[in-house]
Each structure stands twice: as structure tokens, then as C-alpha cells.
DSSP file (Angstrom, degrees, kcal/mol; ACC not computed):
  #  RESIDUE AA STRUCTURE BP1 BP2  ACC     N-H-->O    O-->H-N    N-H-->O    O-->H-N    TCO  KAPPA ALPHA  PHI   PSI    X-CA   Y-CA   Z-CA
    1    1 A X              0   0    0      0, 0.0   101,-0.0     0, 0.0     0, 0.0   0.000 360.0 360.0 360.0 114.7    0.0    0.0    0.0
    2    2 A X        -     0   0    0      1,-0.1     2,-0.2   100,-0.1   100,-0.1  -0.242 360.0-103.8 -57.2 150.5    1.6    3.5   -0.7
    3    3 A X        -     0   0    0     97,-0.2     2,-0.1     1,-0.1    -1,-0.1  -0.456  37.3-111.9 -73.9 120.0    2.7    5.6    1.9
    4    4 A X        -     0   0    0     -2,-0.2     2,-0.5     1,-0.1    -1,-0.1  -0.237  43.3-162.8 -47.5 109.8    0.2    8.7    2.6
    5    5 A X        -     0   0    0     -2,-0.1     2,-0.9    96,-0.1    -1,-0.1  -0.854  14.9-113.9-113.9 137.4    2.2   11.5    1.5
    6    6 A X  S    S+     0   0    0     -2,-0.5     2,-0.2     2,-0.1    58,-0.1  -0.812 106.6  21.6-108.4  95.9    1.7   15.4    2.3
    7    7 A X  S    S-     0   0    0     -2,-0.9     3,-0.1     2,-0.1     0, 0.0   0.757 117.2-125.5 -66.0 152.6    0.9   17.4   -0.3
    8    8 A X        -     0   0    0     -2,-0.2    57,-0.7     1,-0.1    -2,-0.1  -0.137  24.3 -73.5 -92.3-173.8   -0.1   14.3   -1.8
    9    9 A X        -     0   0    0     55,-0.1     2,-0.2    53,-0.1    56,-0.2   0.079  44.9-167.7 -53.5-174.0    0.9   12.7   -5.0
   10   10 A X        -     0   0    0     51,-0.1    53,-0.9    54,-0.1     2,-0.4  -0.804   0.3-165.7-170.6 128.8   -0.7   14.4   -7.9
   11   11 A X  E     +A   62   0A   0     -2,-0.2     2,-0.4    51,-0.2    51,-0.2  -0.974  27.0 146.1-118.0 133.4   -0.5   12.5  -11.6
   12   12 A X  E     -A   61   0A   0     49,-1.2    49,-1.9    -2,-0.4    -2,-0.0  -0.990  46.0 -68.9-160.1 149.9   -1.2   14.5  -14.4
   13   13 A X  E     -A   60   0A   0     -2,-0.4     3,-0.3    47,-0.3    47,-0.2  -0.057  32.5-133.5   2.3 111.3   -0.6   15.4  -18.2
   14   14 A X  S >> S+     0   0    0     45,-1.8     3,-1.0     1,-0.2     4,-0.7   0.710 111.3  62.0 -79.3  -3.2    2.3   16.8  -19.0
   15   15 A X  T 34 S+     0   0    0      1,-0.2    -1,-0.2    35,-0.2    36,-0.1   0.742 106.7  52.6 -55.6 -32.4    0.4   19.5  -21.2
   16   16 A X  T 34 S+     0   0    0     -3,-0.3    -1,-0.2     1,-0.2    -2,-0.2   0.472 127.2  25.0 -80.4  -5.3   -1.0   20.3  -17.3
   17   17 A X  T X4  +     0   0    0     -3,-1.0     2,-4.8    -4,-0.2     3,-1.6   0.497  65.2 147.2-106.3 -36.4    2.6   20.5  -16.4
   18   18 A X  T 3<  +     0   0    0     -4,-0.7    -3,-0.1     1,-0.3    -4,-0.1   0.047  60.1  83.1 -74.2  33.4    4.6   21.3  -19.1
   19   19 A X  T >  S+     0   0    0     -2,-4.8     3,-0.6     2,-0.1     4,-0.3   0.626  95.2  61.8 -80.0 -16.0    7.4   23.4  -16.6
   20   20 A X  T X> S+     0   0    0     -3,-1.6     4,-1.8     1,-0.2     3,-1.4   0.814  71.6  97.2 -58.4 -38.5    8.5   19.4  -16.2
   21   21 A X  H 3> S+     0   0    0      1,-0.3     4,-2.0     2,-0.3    -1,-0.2   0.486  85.9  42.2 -14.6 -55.6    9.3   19.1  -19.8
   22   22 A X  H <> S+     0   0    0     -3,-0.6     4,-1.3     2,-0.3    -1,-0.3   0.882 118.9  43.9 -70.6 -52.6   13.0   19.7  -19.2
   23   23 A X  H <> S+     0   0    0     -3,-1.4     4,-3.2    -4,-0.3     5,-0.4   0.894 112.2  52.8 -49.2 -55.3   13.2   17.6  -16.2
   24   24 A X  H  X S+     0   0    0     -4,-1.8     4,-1.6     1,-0.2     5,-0.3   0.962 116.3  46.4 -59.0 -52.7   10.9   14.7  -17.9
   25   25 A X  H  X S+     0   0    0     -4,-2.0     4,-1.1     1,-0.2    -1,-0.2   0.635 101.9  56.9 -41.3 -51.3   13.5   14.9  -20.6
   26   26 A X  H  X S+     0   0    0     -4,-1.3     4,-2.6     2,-0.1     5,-0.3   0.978 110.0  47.0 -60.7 -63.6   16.7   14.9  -18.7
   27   27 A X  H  X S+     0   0    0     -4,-3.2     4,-2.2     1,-0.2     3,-0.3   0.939 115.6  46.6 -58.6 -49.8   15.8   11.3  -16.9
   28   28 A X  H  X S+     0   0    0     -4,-1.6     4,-3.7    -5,-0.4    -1,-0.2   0.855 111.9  45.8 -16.9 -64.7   14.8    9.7  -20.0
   29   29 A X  H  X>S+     0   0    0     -4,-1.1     4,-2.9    -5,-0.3     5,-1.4   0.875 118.4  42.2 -62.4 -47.3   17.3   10.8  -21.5
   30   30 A X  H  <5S+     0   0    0     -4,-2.6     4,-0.5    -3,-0.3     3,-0.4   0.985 116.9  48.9 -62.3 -64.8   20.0    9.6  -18.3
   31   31 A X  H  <5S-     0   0    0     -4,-2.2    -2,-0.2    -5,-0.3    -3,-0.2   0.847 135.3  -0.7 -65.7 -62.8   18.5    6.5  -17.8
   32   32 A X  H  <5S+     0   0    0     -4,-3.7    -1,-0.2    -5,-0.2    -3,-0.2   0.250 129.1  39.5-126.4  15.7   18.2    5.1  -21.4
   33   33 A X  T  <>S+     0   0    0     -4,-2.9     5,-1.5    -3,-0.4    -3,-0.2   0.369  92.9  70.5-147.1  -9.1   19.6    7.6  -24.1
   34   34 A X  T > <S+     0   0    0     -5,-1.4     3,-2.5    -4,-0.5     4,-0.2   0.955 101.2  49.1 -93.5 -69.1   22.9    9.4  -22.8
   35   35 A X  T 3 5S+     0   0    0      1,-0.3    -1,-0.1    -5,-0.3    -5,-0.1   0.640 104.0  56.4 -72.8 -14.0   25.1    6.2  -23.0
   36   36 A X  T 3 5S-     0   0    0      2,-0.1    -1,-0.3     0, 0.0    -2,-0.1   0.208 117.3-113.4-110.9  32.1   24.1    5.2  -26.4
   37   37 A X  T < 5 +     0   0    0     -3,-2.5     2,-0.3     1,-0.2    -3,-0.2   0.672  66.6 144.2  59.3  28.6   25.3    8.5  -27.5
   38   38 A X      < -     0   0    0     -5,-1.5    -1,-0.2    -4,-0.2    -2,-0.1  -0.789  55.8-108.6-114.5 129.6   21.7   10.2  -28.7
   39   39 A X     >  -     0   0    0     -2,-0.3     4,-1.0     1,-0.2    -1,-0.1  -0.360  14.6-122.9 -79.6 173.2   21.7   14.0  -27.7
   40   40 A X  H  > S+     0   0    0      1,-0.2     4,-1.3     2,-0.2     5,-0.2   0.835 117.3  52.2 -51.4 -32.2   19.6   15.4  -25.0
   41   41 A X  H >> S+     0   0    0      1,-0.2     4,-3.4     2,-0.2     3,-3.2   0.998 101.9  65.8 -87.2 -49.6   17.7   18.0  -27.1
   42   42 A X  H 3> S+     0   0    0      1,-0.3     4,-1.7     2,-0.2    -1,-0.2   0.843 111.2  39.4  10.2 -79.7   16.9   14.4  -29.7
   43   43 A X  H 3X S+     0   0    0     -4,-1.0     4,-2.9     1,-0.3    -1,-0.3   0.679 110.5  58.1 -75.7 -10.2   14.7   13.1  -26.4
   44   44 A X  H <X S+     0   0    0     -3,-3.2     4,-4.5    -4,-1.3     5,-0.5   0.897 102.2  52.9 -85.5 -42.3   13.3   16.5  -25.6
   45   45 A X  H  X S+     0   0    0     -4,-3.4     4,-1.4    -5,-0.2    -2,-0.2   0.917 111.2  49.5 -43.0 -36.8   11.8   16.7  -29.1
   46   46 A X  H  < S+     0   0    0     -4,-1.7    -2,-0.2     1,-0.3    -1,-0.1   0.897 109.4  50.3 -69.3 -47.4   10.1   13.2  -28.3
   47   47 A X  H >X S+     0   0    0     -4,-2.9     3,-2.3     1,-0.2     4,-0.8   0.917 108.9  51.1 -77.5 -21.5    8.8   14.3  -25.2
   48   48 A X  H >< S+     0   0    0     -4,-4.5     3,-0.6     1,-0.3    -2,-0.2   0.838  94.1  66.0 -83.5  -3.8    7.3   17.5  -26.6
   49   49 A X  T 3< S+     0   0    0     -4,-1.4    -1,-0.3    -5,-0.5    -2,-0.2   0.593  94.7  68.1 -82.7   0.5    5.4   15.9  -29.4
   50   50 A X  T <4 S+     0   0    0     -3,-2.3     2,-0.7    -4,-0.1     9,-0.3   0.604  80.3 101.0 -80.0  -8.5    3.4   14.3  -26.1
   51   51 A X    <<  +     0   0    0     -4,-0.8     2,-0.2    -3,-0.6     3,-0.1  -0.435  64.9  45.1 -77.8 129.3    2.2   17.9  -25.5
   52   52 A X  S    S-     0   0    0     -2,-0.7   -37,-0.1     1,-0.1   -38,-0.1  -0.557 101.6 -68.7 134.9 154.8   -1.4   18.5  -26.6
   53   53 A X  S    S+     0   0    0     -2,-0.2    -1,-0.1   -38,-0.1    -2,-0.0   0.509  86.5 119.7 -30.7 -40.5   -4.6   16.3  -26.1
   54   54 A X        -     0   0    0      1,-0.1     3,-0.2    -3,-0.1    -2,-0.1   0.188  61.0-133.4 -54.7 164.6   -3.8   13.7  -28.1
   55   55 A X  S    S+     0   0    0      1,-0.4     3,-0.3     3,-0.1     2,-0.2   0.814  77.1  67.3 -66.3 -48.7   -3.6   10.1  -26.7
   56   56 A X  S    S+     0   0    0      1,-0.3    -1,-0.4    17,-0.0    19,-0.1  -0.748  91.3  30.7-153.6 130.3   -1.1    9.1  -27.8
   57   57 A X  S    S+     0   0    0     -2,-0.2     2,-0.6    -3,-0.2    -1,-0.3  -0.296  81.9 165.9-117.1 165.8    1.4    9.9  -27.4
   58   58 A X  E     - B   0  74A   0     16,-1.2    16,-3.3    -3,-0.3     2,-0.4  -0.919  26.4-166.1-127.8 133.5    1.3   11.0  -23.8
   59   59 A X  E     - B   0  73A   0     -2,-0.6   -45,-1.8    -9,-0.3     2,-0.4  -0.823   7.2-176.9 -95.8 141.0    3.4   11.8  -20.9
   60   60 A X  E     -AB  13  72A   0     12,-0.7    12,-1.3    -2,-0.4     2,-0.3  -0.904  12.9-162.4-132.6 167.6    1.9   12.1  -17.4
   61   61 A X  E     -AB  12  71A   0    -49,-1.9   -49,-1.2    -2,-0.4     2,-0.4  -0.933  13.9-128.5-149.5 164.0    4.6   13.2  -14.9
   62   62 A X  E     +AB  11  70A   0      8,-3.3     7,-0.7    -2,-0.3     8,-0.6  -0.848  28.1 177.4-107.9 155.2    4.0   12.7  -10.8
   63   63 A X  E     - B   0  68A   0    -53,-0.9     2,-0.6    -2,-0.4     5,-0.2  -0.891  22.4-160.1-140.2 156.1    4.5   15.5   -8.7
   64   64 A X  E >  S- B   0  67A   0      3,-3.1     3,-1.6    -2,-0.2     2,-0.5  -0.975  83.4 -36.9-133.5 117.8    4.0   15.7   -4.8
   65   65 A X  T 3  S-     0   0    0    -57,-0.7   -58,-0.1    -2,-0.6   -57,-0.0  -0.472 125.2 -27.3  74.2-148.4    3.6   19.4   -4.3
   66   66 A X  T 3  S+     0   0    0     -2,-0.5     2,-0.4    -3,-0.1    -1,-0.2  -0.244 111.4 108.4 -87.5  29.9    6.1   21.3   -6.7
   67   67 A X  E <  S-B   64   0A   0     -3,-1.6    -3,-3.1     0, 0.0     2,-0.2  -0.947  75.5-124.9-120.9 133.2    8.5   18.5   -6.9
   68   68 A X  E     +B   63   0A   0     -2,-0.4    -5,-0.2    -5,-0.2     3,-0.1  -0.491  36.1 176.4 -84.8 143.5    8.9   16.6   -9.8
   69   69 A X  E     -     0   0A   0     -7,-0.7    26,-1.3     1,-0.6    29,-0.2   0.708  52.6 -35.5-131.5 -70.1    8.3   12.5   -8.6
   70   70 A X  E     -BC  62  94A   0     -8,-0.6    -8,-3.3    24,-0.3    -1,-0.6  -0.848  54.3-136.4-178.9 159.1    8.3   10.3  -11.4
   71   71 A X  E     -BC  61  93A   0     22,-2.6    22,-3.1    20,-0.3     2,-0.3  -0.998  12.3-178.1-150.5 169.7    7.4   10.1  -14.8
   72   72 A X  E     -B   60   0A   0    -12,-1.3   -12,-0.7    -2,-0.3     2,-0.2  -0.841  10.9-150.9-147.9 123.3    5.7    7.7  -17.4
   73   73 A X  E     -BC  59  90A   0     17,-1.3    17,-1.7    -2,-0.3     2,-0.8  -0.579   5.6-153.7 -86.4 143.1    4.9    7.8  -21.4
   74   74 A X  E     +B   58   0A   0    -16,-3.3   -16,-1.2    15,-0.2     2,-0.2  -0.844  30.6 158.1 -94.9  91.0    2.1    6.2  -23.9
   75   75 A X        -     0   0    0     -2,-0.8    13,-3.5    13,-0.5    12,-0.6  -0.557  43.2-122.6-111.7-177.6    3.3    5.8  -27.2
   76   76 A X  S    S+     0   0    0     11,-0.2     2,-0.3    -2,-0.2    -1,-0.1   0.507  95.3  19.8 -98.4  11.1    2.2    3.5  -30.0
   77   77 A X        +     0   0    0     11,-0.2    -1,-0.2     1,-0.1     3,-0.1  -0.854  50.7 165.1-166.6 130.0    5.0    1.9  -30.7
   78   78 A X  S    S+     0   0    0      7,-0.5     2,-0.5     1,-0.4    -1,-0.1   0.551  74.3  48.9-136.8   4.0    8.4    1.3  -28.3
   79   79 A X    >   -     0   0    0      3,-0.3     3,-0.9     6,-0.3    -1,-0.4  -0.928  54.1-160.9-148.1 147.2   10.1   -1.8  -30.5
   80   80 A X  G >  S+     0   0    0     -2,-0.5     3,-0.6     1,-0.2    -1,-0.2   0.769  95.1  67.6 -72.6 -14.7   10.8   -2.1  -34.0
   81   81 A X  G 3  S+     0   0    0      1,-0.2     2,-0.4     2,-0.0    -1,-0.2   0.760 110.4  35.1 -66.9 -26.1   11.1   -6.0  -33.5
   82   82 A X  G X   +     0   0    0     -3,-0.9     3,-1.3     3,-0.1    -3,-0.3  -0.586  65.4 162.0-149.0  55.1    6.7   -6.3  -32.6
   83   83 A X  T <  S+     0   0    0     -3,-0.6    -1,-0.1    -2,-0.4    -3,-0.1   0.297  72.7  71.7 -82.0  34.7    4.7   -3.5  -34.9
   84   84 A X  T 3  S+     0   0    0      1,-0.0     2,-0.9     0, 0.0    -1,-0.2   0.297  78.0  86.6 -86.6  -4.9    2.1   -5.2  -34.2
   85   85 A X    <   -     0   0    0     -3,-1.3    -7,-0.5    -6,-0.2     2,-0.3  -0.817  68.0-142.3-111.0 111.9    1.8   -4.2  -30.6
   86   86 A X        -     0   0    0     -2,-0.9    36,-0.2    36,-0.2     2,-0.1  -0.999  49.7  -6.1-150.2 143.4    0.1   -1.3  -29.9
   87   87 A X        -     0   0    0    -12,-0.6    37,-1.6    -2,-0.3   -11,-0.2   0.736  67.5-154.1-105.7-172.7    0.4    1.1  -27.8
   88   88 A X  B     -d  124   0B   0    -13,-3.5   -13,-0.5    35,-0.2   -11,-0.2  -0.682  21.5-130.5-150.7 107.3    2.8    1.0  -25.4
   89   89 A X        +     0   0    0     35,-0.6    37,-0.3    -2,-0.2   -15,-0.2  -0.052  45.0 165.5 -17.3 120.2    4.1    2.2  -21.7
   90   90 A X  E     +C   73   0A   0    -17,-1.7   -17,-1.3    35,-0.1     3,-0.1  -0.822  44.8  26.1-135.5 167.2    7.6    3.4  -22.0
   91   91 A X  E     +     0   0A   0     -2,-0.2   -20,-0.3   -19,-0.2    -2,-0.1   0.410  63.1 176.9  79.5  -7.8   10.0    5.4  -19.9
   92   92 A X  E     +     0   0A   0    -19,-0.2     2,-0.3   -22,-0.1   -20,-0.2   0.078  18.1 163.6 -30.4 132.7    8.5    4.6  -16.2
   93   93 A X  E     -C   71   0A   0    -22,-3.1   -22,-2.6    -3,-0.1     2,-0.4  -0.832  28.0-162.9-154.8 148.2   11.0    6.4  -14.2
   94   94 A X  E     -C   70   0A   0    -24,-0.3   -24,-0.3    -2,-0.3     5,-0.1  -0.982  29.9-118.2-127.4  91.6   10.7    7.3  -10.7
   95   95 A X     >  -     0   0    0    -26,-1.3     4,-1.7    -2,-0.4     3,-0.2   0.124  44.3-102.3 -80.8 148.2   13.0   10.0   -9.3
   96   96 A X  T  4 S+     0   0    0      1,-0.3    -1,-0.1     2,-0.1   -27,-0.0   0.927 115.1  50.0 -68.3 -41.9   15.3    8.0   -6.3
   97   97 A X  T  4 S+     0   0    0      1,-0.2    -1,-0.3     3,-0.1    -2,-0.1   0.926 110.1  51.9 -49.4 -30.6   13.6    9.2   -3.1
   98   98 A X  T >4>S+     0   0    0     -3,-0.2     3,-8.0   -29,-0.2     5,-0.6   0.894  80.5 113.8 -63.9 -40.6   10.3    8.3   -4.4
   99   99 A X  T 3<5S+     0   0    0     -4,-1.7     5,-0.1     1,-0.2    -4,-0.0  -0.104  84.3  16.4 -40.3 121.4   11.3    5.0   -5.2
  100  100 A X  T 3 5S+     0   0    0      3,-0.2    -1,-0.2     1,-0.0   -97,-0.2   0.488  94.1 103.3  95.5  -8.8    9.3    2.3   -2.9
  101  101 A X  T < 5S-     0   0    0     -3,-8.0    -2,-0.1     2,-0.4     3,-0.1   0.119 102.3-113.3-102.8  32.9    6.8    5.2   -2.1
  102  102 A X  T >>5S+     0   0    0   -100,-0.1     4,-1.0     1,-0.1     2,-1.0   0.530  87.6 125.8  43.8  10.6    4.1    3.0   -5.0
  103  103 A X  T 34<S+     0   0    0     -5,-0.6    -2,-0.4     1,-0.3    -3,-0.2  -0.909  72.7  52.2 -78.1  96.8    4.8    6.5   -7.1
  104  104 A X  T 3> S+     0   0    0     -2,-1.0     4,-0.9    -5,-0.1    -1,-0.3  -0.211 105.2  48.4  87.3 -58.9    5.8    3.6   -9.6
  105  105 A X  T <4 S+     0   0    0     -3,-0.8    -2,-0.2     2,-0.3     2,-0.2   0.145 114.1  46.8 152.0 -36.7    2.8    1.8   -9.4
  106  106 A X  T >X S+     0   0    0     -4,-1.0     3,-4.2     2,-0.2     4,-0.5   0.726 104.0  54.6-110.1-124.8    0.6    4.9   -9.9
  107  107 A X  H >> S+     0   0    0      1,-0.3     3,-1.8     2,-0.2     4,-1.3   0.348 117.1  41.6 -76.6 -60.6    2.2    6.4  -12.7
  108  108 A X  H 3X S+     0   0    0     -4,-0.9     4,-0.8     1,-0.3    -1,-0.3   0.577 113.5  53.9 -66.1  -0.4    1.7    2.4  -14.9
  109  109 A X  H <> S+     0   0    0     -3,-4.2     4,-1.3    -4,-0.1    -1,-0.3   0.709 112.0  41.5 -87.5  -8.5   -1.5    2.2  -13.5
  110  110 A X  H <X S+     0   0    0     -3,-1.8     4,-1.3    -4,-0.5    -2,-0.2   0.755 112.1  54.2 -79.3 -31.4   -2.4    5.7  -15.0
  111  111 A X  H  X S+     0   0    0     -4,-1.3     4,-1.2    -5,-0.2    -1,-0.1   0.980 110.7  47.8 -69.5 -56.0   -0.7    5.1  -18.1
  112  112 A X  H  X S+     0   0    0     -4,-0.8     4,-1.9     1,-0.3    -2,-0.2   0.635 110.1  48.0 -41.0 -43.4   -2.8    1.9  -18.6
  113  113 A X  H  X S+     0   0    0     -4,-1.3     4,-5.3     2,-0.2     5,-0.5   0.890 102.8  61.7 -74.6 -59.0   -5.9    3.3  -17.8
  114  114 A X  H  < S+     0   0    0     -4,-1.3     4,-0.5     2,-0.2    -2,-0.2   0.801 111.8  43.8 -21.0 -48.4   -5.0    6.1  -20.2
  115  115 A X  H >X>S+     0   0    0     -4,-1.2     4,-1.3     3,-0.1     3,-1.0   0.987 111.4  52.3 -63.6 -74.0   -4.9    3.1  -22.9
  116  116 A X  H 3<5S+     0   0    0     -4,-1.9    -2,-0.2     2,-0.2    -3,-0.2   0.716 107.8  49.4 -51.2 -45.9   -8.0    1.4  -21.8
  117  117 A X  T 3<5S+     0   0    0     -4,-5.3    -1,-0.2     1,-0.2    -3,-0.1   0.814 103.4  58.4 -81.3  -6.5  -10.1    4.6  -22.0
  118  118 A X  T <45S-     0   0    0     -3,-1.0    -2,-0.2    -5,-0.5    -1,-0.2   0.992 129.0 -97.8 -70.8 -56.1   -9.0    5.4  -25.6
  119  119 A X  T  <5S+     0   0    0     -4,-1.3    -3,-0.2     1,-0.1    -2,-0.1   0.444  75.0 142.8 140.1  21.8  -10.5    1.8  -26.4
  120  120 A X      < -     0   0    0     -5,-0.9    -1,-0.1     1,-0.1     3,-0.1  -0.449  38.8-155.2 -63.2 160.4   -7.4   -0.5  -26.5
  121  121 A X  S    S+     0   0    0      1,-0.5    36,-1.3    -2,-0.1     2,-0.3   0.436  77.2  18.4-104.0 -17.6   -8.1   -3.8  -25.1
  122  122 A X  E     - E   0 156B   0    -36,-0.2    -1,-0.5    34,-0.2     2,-0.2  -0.942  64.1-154.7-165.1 160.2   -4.8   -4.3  -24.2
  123  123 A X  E     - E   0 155B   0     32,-1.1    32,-1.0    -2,-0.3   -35,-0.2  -0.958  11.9-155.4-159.9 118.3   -1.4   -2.3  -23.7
  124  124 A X  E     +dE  88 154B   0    -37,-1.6   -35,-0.6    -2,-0.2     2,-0.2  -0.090  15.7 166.2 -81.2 166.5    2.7   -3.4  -23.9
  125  125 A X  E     - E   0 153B   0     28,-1.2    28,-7.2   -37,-0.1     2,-0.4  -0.621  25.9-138.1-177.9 166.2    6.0   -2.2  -22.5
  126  126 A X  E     + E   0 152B   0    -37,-0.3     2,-0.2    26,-0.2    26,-0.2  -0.800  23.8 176.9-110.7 154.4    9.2   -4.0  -22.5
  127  127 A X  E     - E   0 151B   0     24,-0.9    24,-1.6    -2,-0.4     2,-0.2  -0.977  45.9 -83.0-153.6 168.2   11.8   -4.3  -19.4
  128  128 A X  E >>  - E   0 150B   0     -2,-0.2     3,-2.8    22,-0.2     4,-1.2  -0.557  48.1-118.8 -75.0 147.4   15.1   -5.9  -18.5
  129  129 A X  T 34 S+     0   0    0     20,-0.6     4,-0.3     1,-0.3    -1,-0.1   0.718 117.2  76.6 -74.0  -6.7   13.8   -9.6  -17.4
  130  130 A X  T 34 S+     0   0    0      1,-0.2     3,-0.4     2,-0.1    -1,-0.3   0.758  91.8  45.0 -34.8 -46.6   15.5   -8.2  -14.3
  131  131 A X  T X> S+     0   0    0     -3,-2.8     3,-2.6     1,-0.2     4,-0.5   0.605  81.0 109.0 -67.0 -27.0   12.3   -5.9  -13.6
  132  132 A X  H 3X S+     0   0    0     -4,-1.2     4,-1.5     1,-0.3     5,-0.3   0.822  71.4  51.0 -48.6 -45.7   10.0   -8.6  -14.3
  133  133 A X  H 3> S+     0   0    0     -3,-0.4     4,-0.8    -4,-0.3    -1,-0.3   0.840 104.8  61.2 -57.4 -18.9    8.8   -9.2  -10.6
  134  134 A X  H X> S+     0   0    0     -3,-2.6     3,-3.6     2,-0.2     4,-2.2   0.884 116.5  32.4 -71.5-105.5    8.2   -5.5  -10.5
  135  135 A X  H 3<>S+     0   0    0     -4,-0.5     5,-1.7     1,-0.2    -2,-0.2   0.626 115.1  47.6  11.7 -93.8    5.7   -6.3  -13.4
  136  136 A X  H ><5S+     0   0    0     -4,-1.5     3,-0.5     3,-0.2    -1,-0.2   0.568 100.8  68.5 -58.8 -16.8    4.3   -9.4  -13.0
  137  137 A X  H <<5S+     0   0    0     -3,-3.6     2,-1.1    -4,-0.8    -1,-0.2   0.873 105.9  51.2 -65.2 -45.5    3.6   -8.2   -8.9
  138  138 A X  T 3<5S-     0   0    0     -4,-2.2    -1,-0.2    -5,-0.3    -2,-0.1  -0.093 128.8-106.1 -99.6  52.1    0.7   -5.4  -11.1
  139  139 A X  T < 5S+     0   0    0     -2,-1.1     2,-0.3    -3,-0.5    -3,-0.2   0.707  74.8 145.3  30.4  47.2   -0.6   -8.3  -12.8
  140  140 A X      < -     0   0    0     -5,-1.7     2,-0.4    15,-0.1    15,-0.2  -0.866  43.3-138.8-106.9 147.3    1.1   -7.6  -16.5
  141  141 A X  E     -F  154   0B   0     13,-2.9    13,-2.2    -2,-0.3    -6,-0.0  -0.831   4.3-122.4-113.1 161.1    1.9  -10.6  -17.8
  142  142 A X  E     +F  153   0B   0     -2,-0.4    11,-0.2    11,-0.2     3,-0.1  -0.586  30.0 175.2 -90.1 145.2    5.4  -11.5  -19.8
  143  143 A X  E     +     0   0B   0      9,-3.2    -1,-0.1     1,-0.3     2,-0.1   0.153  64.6  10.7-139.2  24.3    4.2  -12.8  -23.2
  144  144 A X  E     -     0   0B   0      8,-0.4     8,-1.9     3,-0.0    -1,-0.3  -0.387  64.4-149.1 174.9 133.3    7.7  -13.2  -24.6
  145  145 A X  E     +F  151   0B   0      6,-0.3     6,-0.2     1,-0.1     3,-0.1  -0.658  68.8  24.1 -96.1 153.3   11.3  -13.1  -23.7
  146  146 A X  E     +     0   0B   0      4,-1.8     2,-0.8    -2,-0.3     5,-0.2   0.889  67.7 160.8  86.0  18.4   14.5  -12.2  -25.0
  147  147 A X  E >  S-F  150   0B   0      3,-2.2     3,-2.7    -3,-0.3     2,-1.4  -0.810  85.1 -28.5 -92.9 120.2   13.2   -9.7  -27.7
  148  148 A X  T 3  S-     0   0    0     -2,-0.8    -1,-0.2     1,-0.3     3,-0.1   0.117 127.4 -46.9  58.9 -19.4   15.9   -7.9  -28.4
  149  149 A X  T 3  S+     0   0    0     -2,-1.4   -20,-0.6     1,-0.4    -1,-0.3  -0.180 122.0  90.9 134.2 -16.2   17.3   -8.4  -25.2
  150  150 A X  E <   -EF 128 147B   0     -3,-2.7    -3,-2.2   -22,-0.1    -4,-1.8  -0.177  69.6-116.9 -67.7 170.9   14.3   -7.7  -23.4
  151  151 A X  E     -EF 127 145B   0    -24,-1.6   -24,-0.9    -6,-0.2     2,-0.3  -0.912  26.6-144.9-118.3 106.6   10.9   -9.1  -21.8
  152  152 A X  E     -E  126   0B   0     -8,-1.9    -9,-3.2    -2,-0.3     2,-0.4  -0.482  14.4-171.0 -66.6 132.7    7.7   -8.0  -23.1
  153  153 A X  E     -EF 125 142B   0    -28,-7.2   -28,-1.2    -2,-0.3   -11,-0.2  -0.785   5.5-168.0-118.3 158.0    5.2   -7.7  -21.0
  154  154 A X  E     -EF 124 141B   0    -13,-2.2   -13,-2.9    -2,-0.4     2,-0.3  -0.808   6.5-163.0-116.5 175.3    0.9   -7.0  -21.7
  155  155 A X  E     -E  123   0B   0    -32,-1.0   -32,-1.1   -15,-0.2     2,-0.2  -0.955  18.2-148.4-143.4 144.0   -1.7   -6.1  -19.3
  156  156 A X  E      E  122   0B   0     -2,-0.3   -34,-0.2   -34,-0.2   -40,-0.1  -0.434 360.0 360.0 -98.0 177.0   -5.1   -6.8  -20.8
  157  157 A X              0   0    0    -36,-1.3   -35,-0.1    -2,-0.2    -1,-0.1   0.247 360.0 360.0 -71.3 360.0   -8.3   -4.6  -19.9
């Protein structure tokens, strides 16, 4: 059960947001895009084509107060190996103090839900098979491993 926290979480649209932009941009970018030599301003474009109404794709970003939390994306498409699988959760990332506080947990069930009410029936993301208890704990289930070096995982409606 996440921990009550005060101002409480708050998940929202980065269009509702969008002083995060920079921030959502920077972890992305450190966590899965820095080391493979892709520049920062590359992932900032990505994230700002989620601003605007559309569904997808979408960024929702956590904040508790005026502190940036955690963030998570919907896009339609996150491996070239499965373009049949659409859309798909990308990017969870959860800033470290937050980590363990379900701010994790919250931002993929938000994403999901986000899917579900556009009128998917069902919704990807890929992880290192390392993450896979994470996963499979918020009932998504692995429906192939080893994709690229990855595990894909769905969660149905």
C-alpha cells in the first residue's frame, strides 16, 4: 500500500505540467539515451510531441507538491522487432527518493488506464527480465522473452 504523502501525490498530463518538460526529458534521457550517444535535445523533441490532447502519445509526470516524482509515457510503438503491438508504456521512471513510495505503481497504472479509456483492449511495455517481478507483482503478464534483449510484457483490460 503506498505511503500517505503530504501534499499528496498528484499525476497528471504533461500538457497540465509542461514546466516538467526539461526535467521529464533529462531522466529519460540519463536513464536510457545518454550512454548510447543520442543527444539530450533528440529526447526533448520526443517528449514535446506528447504535449497536446492527443492520446497518444502521452506523458503524465508525478508531482507531490512542486517536486517533480516520477514520470511515465504512452506511445504507439516502443520496439521495431513487434509493430504489431500497440500502444505501449515506456519510460517509467521514478525519481530516487520516491522509489518504494508505489509512485511507480501509480504512474503504470495511469498510463494503462489512459490506454484502456482510448479503447485498447490491451497495452505493452518492454523491461530488462530483471524488472520482471516488478511487473508481473501489477498483474502484467510476460508474453515473450529475449526480444531484443528484453521481456515483453501485456496487461489486458
Amino acid at each position: 500500500m503506498p505511503k500517505t504523502l503530504d501534499p499528496p501525490l498528484r499525476i497528471a498530463p504533461l500538457d497540465d505540467r509542461p514546466q516538467f518538460r526539461k526535467t521529464v526529458a533529462d531522466r529519460i534521457w540519463r536513464a536510457w539515451w545518454q550512454d548510447q550517444g543520442v543527444p539530450l535535445a533528440e529526447i526533448d523533441g520526443r517528449v514535446g510531441e506528447s504535449l497536446g490532447r492527443e492520446t497518444i502519445p502521452t506523458t503524465l509526470v508525478a508531482t507531490i507538491g512542486e517536486r517533480f516524482a516520477g514520470t511515465v509515457s504512452l506511445i504507439d510503438s516502443d520496439m521495431d522487432e513487434r509493430p504489431d503491438y500497440r500502444p505501449w508504456i515506456a519510460a517509467l521512471w521514478v525519481d530516487p527518493a520516491h522509489r518504494g513510495s508505489g509512485t511507480g505503481t501509480l504512474l503504470l497504472a495511469a498510463a494503462a488506464a489512459k490506454a484502456f479509456e482510448a479503447g485498447f483492449d490491451r497495452v505493452y511495455l518492454c523491461a530488462k527480465s530483471s524488472k520482471a517481478a516488478f511487473y508481473v507483482s501489477r498483474r502484467w503478464l510476460p508474453i515473450e522473452e529475449d526480444v531484443a534483449g528484453l521481456t515483453i510484457f501485456a496487461l489486458a483490460r
